[in-house]
C-alpha positions as CSV (number, residue, x, y, z in Angstrom):
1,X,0.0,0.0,0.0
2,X,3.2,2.1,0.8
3,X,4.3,2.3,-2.7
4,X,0.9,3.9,-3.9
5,X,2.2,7.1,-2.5
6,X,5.9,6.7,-2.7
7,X,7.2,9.8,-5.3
8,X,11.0,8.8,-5.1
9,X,12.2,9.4,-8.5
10,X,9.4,12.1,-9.4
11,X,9.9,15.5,-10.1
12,X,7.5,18.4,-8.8
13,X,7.5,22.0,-9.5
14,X,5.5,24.1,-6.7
15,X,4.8,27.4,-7.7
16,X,4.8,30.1,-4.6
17,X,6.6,28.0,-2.6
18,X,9.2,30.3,-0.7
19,X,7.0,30.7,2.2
20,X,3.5,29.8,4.1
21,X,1.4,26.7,2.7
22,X,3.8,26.4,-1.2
23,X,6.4,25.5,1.7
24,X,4.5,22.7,3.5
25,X,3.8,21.4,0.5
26,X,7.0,21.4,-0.9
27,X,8.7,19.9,2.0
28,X,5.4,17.0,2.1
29,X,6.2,16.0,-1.6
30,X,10.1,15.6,-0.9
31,X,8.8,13.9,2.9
32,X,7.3,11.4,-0.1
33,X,10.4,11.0,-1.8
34,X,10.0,13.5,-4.9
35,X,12.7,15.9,-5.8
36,X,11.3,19.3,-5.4
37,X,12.0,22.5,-7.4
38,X,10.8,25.7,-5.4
39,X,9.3,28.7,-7.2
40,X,9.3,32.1,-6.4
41,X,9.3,35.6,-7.8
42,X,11.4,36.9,-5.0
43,X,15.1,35.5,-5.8
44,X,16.3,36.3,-2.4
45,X,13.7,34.7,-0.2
46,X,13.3,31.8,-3.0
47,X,17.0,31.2,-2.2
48,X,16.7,31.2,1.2
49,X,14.0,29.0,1.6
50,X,16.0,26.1,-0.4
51,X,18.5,26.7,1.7
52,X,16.4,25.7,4.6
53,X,14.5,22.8,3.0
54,X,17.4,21.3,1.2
55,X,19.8,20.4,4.7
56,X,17.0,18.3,5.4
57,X,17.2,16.0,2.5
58,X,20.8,15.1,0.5
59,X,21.9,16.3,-2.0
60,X,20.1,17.3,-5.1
61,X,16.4,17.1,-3.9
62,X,15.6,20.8,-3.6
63,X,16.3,23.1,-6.3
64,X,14.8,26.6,-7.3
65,X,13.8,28.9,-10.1
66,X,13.1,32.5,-9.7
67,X,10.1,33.3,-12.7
68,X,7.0,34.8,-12.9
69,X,3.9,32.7,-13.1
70,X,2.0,35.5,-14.5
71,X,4.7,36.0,-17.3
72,X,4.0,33.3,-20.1
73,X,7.4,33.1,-21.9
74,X,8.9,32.8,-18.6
75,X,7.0,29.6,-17.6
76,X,7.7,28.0,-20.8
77,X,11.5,29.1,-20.1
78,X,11.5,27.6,-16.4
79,X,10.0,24.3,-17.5
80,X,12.0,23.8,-20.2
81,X,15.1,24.2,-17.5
82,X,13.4,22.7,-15.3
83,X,13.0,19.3,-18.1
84,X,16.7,20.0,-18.7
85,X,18.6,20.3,-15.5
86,X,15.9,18.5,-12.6
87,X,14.3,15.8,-15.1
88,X,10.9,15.2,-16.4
89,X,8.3,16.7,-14.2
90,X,5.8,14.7,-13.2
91,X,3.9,16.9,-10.8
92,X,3.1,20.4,-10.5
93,X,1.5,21.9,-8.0
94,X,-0.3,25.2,-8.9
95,X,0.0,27.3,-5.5
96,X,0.6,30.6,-6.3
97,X,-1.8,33.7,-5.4
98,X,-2.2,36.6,-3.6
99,X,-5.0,38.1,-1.9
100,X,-6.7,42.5,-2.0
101,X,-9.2,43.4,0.4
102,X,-11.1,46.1,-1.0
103,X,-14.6,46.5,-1.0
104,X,-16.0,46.3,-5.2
105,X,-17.4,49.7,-5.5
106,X,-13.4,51.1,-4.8
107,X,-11.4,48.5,-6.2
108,X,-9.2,49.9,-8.9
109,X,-9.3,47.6,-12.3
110,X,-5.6,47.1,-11.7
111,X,-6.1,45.1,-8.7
112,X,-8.9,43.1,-10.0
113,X,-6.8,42.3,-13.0
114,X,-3.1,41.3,-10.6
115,X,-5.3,39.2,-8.5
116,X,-7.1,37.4,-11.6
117,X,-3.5,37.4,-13.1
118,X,-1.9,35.7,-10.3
119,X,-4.4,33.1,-8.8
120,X,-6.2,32.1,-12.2
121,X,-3.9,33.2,-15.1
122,X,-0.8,31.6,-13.8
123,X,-2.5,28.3,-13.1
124,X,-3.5,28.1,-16.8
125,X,0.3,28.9,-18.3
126,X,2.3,27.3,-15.9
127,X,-0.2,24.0,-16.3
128,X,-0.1,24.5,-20.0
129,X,3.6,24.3,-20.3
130,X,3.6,21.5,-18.1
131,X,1.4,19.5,-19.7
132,X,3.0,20.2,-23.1
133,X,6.3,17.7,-21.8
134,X,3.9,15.6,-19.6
135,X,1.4,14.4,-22.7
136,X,3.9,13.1,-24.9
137,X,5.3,10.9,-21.8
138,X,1.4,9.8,-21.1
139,X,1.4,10.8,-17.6
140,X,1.6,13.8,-15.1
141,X,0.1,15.2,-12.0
142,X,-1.4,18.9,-11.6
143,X,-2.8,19.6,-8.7
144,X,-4.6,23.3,-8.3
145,X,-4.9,25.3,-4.8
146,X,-8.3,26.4,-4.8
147,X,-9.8,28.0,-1.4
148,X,-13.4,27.2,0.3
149,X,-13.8,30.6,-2.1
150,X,-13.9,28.1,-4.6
151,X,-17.7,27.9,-3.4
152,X,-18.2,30.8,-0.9
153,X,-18.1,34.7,-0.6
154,X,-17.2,37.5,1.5
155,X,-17.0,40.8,1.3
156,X,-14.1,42.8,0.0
157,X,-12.4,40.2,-1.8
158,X,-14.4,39.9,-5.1
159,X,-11.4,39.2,-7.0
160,X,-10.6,36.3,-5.2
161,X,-13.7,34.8,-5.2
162,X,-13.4,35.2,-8.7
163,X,-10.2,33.9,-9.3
164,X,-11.0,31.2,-6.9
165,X,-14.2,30.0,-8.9
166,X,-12.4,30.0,-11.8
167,X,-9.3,27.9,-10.6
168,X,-11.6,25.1,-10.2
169,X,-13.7,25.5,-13.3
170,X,-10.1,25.1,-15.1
171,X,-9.1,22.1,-12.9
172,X,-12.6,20.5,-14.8
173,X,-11.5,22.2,-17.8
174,X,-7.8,20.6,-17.8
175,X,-9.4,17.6,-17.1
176,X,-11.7,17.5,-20.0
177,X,-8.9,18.1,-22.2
178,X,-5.8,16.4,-21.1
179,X,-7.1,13.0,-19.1
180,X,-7.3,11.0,-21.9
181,X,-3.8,11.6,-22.7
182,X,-3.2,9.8,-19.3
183,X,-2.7,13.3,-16.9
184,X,-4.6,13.5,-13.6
185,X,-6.3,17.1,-12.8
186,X,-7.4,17.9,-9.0
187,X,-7.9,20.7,-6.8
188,X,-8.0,21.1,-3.2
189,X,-9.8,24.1,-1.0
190,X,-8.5,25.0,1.9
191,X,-10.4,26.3,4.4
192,X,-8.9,28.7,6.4
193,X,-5.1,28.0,7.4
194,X,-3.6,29.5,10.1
195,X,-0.1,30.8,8.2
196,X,2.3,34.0,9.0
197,X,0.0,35.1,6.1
198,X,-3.7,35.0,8.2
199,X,-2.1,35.9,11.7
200,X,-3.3,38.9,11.5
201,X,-6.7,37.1,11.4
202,X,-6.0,35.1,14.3
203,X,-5.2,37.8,16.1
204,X,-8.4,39.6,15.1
205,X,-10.4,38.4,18.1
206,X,-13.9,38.9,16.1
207,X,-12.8,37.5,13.2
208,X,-11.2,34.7,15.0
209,X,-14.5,34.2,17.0
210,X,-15.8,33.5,13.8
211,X,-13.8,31.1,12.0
212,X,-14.3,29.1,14.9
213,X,-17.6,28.8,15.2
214,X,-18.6,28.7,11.7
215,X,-16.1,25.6,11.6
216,X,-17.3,22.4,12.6
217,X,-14.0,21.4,13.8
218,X,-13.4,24.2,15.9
219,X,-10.0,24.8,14.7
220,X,-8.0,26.7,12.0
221,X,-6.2,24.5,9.5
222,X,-2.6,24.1,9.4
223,X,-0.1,23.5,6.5
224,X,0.3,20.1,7.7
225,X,-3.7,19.5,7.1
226,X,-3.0,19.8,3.1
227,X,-0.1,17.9,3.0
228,X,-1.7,14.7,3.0
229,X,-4.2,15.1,0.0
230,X,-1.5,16.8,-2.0
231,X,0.8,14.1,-1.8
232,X,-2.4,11.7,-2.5
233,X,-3.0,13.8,-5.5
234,X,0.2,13.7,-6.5
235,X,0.8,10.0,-6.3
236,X,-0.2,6.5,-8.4
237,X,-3.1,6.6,-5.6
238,X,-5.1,8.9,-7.3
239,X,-4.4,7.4,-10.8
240,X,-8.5,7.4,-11.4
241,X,-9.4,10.3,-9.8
242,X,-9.4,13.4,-12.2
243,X,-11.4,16.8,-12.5
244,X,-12.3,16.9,-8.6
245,X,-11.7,19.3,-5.8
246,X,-11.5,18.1,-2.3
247,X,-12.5,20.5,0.6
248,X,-10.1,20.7,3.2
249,X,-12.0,23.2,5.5
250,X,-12.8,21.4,8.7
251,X,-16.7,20.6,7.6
252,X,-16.9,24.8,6.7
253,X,-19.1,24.5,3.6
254,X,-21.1,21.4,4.5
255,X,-22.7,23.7,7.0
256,X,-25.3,26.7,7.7
């Protein structure tokens, strides 16, 4: 049963992964054996967070690459390194994104448009130029980070939502097109994940009053809560599942 989620000899590209949940789930697929490249736009921090991961595994199992997910050329640039210098990838997790809180009536068509950029846009070139190298070789693994915003609203973050919704209409999308050629397309949707990213969240006492009661499990998410469905997701034990996103959100949206 073991070997259904062993990833030794795979390589997986995790886009955002200098910090927060990209991390975690960087450091759960190379927990599983793969050998991980980090992705970043931030040289600097992308750097130092393979510094960190990589004296935890030996040699040669972390790597990065600075690019742009929003930036087209650059993605078919970095994967074509990344099939040069790493090896084929086999997995690629799509888990970059940002969030703007503004309410819709003053948000600035700019900020729409980065937010739809990053946490939609990206998805669909980096996944593209994945699946260009992974359909010839008849098999890959992408694996889209969608957010219970997948299904739900809230004010002030309309973009989001948008982006969100769509991330998981292109996961079905993917799917439709690329499944046949032997790929597997999945989502997950976090709930709400305590990161350095929400503290400010936790820390909001209201807020945080909130999150707990409207979760059946009482309880913020951690990191280490996705870890096992992505590494699923990314393994031979999902070879039949395809076009699906799995909640991760403590029983959130099977509630009122």
């Amino acid at each position: 049963m073991s070997a259904l989620f062993d990833l030794t000899g795979r390589v997986a590209l995790v886009t955002g992964s200098s910090r927060g949940i990209g991390s975690s789930l960087a450091r759960a697929l190379a927990d599983a054996g793969a050998t991980v490249v980090l992705n970043g736009v931030n040289a600097e921090r992308l750097k130092e967070a393979e510094t960190v991961l990589a004296a935890d595994f030996p040699p040669g199992r972390i790597t990065s690459i600075a690019f742009d997910v929003t930036d087209g050329d650059a993605a078919a640039r970095s994967i074509a390194w990344i099939e040069e210098n790493v090896g084929p990838l086999d997995i690629l997790v799509n888990n970059a994104g940002i969030q703007h809180r503004v309410p819709m009536l003053d948000l600035d068509v700019a900020d729409w448009e980065r937010v739809i950029s990053t946490d939609l846009t990206s998805a669909f070139l980096v996944g593209r130029e994945a699946a260009r190298h992974m359909i010839p070789r008849g098999r890959g693994k992408i694996v889209n980070i969608c957010s219970v915003q997948t299904d739900l609203a809230r004010p002030t973050i309309a973009p989001y939502v948008a982006a969100k919704g769509g991330l998981r209409n292109l996961t079905r999308a993917m799917t439709a097109e690329w499944a046949a050629s032997g790929l597997q397309i999945n989502g997950i949707a976090p709930g709400y994940i305590h990161t350095e990213m929400t503290q400010n969240l936790v820390d909001d006492e209201q807020f945080n009053s909130w999150i707990l009661g409207r979760t059946p499990a009482h309880r913020w998410g951690t990191p280490q809560d996705l870890a096992g469905p992505v590494v699923w997701l990314a393994s031979s034990g999902s070879d039949f599942v395809n076009g699906q996103t799995i909640f991760i959100d403590g029983g959130m949206t099977v509630v009122v």
